[in-house]
C-alpha positions as CSV (number, residue, x, y, z in Angstrom):
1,X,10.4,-12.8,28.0
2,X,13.5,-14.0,25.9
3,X,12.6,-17.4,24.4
4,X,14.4,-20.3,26.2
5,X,14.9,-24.2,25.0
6,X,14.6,-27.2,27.2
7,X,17.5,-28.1,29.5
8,X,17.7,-31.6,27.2
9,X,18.2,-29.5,24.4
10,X,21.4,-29.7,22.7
11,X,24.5,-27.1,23.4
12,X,24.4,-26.1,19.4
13,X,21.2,-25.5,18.6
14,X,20.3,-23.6,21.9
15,X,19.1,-20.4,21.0
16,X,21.1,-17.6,23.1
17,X,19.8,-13.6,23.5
18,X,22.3,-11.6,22.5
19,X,23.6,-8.8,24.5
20,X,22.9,-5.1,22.8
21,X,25.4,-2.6,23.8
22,X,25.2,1.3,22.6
23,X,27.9,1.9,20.4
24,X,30.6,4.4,22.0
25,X,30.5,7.9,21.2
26,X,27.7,7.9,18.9
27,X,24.3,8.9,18.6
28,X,21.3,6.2,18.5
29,X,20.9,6.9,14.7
30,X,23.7,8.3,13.3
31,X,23.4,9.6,10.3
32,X,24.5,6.7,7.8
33,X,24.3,8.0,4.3
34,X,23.8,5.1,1.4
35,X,25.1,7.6,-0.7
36,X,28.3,7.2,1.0
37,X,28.6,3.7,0.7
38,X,31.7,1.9,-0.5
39,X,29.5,-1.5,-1.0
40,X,29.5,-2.5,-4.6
41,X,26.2,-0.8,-6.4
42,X,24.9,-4.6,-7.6
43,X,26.1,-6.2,-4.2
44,X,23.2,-8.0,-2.0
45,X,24.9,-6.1,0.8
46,X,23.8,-2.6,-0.9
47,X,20.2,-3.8,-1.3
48,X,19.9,-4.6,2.4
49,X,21.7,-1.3,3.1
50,X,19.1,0.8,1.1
51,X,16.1,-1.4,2.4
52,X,17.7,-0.9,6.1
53,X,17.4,3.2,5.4
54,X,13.5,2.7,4.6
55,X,12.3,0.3,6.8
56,X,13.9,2.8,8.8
57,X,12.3,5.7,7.9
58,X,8.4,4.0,7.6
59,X,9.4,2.4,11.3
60,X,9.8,6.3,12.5
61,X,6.3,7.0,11.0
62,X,6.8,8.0,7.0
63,X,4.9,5.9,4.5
64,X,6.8,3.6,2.6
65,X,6.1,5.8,-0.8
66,X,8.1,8.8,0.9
67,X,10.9,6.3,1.9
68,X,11.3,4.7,-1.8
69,X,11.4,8.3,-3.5
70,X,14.6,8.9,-1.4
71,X,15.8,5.8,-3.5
72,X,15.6,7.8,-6.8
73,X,19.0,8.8,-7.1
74,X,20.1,4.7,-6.7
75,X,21.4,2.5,-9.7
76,X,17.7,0.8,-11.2
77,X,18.9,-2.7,-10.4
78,X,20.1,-1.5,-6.4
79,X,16.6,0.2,-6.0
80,X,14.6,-2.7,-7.1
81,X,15.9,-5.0,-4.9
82,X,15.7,-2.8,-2.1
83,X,12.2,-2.3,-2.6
84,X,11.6,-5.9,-2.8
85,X,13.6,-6.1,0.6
86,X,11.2,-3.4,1.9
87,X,8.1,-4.9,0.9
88,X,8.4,-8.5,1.6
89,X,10.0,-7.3,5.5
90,X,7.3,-4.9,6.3
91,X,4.1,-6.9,4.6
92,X,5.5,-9.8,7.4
93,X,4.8,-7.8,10.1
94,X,5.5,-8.9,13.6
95,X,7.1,-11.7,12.2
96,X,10.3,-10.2,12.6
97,X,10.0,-8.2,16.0
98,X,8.7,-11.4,17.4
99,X,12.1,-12.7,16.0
100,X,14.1,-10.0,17.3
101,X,12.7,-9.8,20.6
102,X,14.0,-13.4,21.3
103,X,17.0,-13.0,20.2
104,X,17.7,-9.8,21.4
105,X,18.5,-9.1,25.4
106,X,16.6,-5.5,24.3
107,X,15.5,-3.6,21.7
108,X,18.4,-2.2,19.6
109,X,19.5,1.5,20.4
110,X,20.4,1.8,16.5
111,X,17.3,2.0,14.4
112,X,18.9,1.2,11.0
113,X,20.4,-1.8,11.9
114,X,17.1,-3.0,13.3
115,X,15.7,-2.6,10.1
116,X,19.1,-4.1,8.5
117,X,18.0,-7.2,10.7
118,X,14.1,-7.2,9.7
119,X,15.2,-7.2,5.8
120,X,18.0,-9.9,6.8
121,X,15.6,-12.2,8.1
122,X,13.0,-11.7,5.7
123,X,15.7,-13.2,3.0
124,X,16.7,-15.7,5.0
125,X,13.0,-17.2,5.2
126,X,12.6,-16.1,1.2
127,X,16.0,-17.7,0.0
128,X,17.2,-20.0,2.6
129,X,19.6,-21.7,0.4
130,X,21.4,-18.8,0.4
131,X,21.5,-18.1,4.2
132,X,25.4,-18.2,4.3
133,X,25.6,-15.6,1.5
134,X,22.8,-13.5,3.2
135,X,24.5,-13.7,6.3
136,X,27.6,-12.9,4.8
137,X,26.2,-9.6,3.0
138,X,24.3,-8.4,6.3
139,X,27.5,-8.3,8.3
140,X,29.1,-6.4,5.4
141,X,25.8,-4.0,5.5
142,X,26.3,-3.7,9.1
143,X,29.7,-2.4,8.8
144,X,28.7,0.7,7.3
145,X,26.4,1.4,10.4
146,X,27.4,3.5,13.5
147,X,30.9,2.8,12.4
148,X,30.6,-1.2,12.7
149,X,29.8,-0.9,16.5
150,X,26.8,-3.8,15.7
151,X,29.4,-5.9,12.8
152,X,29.2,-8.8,15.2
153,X,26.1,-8.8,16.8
154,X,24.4,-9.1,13.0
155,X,26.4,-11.5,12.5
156,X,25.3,-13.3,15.9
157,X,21.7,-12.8,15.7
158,X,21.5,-14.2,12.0
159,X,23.4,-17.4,12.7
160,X,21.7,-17.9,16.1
161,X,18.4,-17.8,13.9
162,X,19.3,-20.1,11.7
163,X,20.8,-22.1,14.5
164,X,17.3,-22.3,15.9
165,X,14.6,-21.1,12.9
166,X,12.2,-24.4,13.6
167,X,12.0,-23.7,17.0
168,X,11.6,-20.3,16.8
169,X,8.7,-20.8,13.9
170,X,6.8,-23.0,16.3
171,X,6.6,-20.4,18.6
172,X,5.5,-17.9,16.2
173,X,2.7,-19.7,14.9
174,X,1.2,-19.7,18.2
175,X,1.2,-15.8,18.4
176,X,-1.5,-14.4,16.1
177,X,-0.5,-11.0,15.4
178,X,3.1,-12.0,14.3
179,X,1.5,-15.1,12.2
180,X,-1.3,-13.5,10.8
181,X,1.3,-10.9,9.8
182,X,-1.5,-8.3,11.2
183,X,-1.9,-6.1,14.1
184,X,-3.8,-7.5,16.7
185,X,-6.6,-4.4,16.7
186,X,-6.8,-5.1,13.2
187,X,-7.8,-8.8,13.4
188,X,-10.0,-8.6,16.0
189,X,-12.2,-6.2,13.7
190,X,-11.7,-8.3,10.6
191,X,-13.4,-11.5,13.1
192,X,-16.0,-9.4,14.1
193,X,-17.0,-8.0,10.4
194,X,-16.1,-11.0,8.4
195,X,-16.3,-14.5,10.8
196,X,-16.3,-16.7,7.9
197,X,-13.2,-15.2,5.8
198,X,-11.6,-12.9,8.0
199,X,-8.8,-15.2,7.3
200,X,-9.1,-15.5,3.9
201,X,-8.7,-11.9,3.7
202,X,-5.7,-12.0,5.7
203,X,-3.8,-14.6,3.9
204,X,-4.5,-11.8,0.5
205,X,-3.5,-9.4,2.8
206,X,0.1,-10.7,3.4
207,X,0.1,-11.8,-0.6
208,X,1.3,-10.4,-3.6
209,X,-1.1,-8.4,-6.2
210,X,-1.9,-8.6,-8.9
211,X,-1.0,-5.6,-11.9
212,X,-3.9,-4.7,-13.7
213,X,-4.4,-2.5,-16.5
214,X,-6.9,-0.2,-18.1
215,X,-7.2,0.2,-22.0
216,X,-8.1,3.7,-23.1
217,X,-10.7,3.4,-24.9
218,X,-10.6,6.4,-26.6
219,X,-7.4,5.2,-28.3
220,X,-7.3,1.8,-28.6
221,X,-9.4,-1.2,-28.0
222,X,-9.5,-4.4,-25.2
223,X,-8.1,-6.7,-28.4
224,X,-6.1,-4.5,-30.1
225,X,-4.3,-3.6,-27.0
226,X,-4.1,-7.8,-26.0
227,X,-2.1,-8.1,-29.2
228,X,0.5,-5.6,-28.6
229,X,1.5,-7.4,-25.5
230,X,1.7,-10.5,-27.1
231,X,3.9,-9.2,-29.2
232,X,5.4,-7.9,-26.3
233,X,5.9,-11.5,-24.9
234,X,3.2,-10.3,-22.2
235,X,0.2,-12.0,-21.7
236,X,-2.8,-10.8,-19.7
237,X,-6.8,-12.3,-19.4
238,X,-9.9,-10.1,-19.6
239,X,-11.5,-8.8,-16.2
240,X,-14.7,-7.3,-17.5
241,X,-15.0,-4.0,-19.3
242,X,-11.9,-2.2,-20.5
243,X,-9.7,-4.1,-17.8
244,X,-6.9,-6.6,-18.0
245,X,-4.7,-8.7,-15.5
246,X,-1.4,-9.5,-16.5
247,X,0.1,-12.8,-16.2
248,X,2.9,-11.4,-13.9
249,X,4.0,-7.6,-13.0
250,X,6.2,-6.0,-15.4
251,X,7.8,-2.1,-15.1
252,X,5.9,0.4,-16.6
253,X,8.2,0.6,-19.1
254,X,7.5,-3.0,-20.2
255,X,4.5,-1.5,-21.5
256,X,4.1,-1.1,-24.9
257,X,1.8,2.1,-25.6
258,X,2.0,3.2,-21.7
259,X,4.1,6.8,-22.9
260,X,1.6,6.7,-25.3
261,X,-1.4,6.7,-23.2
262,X,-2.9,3.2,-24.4
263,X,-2.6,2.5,-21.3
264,X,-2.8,2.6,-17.2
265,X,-2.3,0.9,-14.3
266,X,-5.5,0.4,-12.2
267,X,-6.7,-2.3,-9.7
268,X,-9.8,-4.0,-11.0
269,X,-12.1,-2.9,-8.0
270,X,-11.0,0.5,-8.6
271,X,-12.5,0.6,-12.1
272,X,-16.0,0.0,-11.0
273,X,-16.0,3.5,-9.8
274,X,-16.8,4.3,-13.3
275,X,-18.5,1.6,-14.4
276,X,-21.4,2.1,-11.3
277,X,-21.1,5.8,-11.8
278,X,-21.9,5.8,-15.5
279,X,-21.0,9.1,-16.5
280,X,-23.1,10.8,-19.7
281,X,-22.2,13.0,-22.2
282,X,-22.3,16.4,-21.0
283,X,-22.6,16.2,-17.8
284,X,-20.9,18.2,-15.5
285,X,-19.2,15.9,-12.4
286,X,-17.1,16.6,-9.2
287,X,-14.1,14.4,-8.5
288,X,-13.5,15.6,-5.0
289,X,-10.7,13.8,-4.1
290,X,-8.9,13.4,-7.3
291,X,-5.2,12.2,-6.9
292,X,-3.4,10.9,-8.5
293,X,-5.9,10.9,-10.9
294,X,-6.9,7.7,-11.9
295,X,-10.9,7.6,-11.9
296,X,-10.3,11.4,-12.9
297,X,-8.9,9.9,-16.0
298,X,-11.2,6.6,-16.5
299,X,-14.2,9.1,-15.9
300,X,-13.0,11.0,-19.2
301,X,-12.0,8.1,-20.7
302,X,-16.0,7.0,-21.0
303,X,-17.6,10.2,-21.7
304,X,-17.1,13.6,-22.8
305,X,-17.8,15.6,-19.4
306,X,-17.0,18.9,-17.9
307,X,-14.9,17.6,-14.7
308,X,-13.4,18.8,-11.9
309,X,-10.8,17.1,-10.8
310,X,-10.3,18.5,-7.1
311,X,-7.9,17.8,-4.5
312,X,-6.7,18.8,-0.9
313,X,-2.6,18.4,-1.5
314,X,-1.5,21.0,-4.7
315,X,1.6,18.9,-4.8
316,X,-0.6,15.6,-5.7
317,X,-2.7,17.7,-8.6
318,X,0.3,17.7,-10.8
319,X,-0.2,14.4,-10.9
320,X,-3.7,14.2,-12.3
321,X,-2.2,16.6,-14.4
322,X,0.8,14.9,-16.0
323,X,-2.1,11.5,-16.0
324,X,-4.7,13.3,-18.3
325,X,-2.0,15.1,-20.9
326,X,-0.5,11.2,-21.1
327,X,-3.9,10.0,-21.8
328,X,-5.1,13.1,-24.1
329,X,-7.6,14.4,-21.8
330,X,-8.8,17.7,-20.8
331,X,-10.7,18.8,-17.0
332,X,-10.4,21.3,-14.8
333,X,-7.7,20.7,-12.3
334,X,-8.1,22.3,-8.5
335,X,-6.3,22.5,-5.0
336,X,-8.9,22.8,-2.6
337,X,-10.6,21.2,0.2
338,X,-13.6,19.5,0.1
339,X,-14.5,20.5,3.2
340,X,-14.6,24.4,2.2
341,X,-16.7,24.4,-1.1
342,X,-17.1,28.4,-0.6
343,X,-13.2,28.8,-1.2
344,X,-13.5,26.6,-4.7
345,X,-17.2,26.0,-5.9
346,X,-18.9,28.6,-8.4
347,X,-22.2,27.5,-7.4
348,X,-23.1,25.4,-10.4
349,X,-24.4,22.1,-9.1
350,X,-23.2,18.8,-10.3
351,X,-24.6,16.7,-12.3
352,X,-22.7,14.0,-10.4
353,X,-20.3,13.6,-7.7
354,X,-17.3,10.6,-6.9
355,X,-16.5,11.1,-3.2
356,X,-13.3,8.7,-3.1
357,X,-12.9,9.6,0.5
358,X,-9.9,9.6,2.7
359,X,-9.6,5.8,4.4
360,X,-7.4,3.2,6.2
361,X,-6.9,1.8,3.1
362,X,-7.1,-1.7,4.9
363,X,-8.2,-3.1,1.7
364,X,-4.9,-2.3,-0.5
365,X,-2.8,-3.0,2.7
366,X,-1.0,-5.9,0.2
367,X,0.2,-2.9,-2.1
368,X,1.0,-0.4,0.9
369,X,2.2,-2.4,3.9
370,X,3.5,0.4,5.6
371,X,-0.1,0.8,6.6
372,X,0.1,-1.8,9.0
373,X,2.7,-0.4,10.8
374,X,1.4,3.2,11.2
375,X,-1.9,2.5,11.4
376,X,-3.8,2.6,14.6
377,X,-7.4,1.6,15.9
378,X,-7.9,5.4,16.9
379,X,-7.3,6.1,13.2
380,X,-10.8,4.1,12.2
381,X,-12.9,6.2,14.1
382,X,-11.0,9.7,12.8
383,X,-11.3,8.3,9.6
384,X,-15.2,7.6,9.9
385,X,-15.6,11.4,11.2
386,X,-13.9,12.9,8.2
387,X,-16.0,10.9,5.5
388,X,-19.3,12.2,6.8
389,X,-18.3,15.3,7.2
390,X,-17.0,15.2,3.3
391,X,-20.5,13.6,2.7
392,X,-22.5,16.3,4.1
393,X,-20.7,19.3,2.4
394,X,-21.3,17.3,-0.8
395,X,-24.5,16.7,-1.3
396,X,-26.1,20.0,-1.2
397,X,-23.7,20.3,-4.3
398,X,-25.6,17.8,-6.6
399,X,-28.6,18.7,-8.5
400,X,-32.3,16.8,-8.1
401,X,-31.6,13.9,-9.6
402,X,-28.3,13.8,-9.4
403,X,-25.7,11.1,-8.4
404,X,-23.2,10.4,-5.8
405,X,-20.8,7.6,-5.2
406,X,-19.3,7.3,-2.1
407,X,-16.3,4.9,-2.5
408,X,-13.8,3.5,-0.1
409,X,-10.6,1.5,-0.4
410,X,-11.0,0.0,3.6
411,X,-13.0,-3.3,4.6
412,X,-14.1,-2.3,7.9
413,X,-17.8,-1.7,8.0
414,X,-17.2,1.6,9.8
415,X,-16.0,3.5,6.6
416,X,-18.5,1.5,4.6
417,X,-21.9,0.6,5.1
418,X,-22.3,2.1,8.4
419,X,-21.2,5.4,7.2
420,X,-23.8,5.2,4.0
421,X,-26.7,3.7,6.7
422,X,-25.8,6.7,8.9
423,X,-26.0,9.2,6.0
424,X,-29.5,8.1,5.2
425,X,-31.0,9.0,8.5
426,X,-29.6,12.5,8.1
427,X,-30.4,12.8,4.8
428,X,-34.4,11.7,3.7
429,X,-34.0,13.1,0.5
430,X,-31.2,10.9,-0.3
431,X,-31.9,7.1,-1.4
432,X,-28.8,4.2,-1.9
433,X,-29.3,3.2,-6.1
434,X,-26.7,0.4,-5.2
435,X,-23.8,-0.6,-2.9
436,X,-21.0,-3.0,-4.2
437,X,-18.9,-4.5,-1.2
438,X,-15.2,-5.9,-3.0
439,X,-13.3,-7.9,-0.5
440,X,-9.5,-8.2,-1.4
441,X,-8.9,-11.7,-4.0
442,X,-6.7,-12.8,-6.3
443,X,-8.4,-10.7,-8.7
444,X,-8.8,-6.8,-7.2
445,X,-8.3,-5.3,-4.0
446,X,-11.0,-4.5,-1.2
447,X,-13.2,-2.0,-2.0
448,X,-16.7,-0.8,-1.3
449,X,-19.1,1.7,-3.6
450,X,-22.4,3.0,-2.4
451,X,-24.5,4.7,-5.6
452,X,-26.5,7.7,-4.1
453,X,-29.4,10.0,-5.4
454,X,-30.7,13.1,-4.4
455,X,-34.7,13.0,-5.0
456,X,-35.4,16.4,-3.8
């Protein structure tokens, strides 16, 4: 139902739906080129038009890393604020549909000025001293969309929600999906797992994160490394072992030594992979689902081992490629399936196994907040089938004695301890060394690591 005021309510700030019409002779989404774009490259109007494209795009089901890489071809100044368009609109999810659908008579038969209207908003509640400019610079976006049918009705929805933003934040707040910025599946399982921080976790969620770093050891050391950035005019703290957290996120190229291989950029949670899995000197260990490469990397980084680094997409193992010659590394590099050892494995068991298994990745959800738009509740149990399946056509690859970690980046208990407690009863011979539960802080991301052992 359209949201209406109180008949005592004043003519002005009334809030009005606005009629949607389909814009003659065209399509539903035309297509609407940025590349064609007579907006000035450094113009606010540009940014909204290139963050309209991918909230487009991740809105019709691609992940927001496949929408930003169509970006690549943009001026560096355009594309960054695009991206921080992107973000900031999709991480407030709901927010902006609830918005919309009170403003709106129905749902928009033009998909990119939809998203024009999510990024829009999301500005106007970032920078709302500069609402008449934002306004101003949608309206120009618009005009570049299905031939300017929707030029006006930007223009009304925006100033009708600023006419009536208090009002329509009241209601808001009393609709949990669009304030908890979460799906409603989503927060019902985060109640039920975690009853006393579910919304903790949730207010992370919807947060920025933190960029952390890890020093190569093998090149340079935690306090060597911490005086190059200050030299830099960066300054970062210690978060155990060969991690730092800087101060405040900086482009790679800020960096000094990152070309170099000095350094790399890895959440803090994600480091304990290593640190829990301990590698030794001359062992022989299976990274089984290796891209991009990081652990790959950090796993060499601590010992000299004969790895595999193996992974399902051949596209993604250039990456670990590219990673280890940055870093001055060396290991075995595969495209294969996990699932099918016979098509990959030579029969030599593992000294050691890291099983970073496919997830929802609900506990990096602040870094990809695509994922709360095209995920699903259905995906949790999918998900759940896939990682014991990975399980069991692992372990009969690890010698007696061997080691596997099973790590996760979700927070449901599905993917996580259920999945280990489950694997137990199927497998006697294996016992649980450790298990390491991370929820998402100011610190790391949510993670979860369960340290295995094959004793027969």
């Amino acid at each position: 139902m359209p949201f209406t005021r109180s008949s005592s309510s004043s003519p002005r700030s009334a809030l009005r739906v606005v009629k949607v019409a389909r814009p003659a002779g065209r399509g539903a989404n035309p297509d609407t080129s940025a590349s064609l774009s007579r907006l000035p490259a450094d113009s606010l109007a540009y940014s909204l038009r290139l963050a309209a494209t991918t909230i487009a795009a991740v809105r019709s089901g691609a992940s927001l890393t496949q929408a930003l890489a169509r970006l690549a071809g943009e001026p560096p100044g355009a594309r960054a604020a695009a991206q921080e368009l992107a973000y900031g609109a999709l991480r407030c999810h709901g927010r902006g549909d609830f918005i919309l659908a009170r403003l709106l008579e129905r749902a928009l038969p033009h998909a990119e000025t939809e998203a024009l209207l999510l990024a829009a908003i999301y500005r106007l509640q970032t920078r709302p001293e500069a609402a008449h400019t934002v306004v101003d610079q949608a309206v120009a976006a618009a005009g570049e969309m299905a031939n300017g049918a929707f030029r006006g009705l930007v223009n009304g929805v925006l100033r009708n929600y600023l006419r009536c933003r208090d009002e329509l934040h009241a209601a808001l707040a009393e609709d949990e999906p669009a304030a908890c910025q979460h799906p409603q599946w989503w927060l019902d399982r985060l109640r039920r797992a975690y009853p006393e921080h579910w919304r903790e976790i949730v207010a992370i969620n919807n947060g920025q994160p933190p960029m952390s770093l890890r020093v190569n050891q093998r090149r340079t050391t935690l306090a060597a490394y911490c005086a190059l950035l200050h030299a830099a005019g960066l300054s970062a703290r210690p978060a155990g072992g060969h991690a730092l957290i800087l101060a405040r996120p900086v482009p790679i190229e800020a960096l000094p030594g990152f070309a170099e291989g000095l350094v790399s950029i890895q959440d803090v949670g994600a480091q304990r992979a290593t640190e829990l899995l301990a590698p030794v000197t001359g062992e022989r260990i299976l990274d089984a689902c290796a891209a991009p490469g990081g652990k790959s990397t950090h796993l060499l980084e601590a010992a000299d081992i004969d790895l595999l680094a193996l992974d399902i997409d051949e596209i993604r193992t250039q990456r670990i490629a590219q990673n280890l010659e940055r870093l001055g590394l060396s290991a075995t590099v595969k495209a294969g399936d996990c699932l099918l050892p016979a098509t990959w494995w030579d029969g030599r068991p593992f000294d050691a196994i890291l099983a970073d298994v496919p997830c929802s990745a609900s506990g990096v959800v602040r870094r990809h907040p695509d994922i709360k738009l095209l995920r699903r509740a259905s995906d949790i149990r999918l998900f759940s089938h896939r990682q014991a399946a990975i399980l069991d056509r692992l372990w009969p690859l690890l010698k007696v004695a061997g080691r596997l970690l099973y790590t996760t980046c979700s927070v449901f208990p599905e993917e996580n301890a259920a999945q280990i407690d489950a694997f137990l009863v199927r497998q006697p011979a294996a016992r649980r060394l450790c298990e390491e539960r991370l929820l998402p802080c100011d610190e790391h991301d949510g993670f979860y690591h369960a340290l295995l052992q094959k004793s027969a």
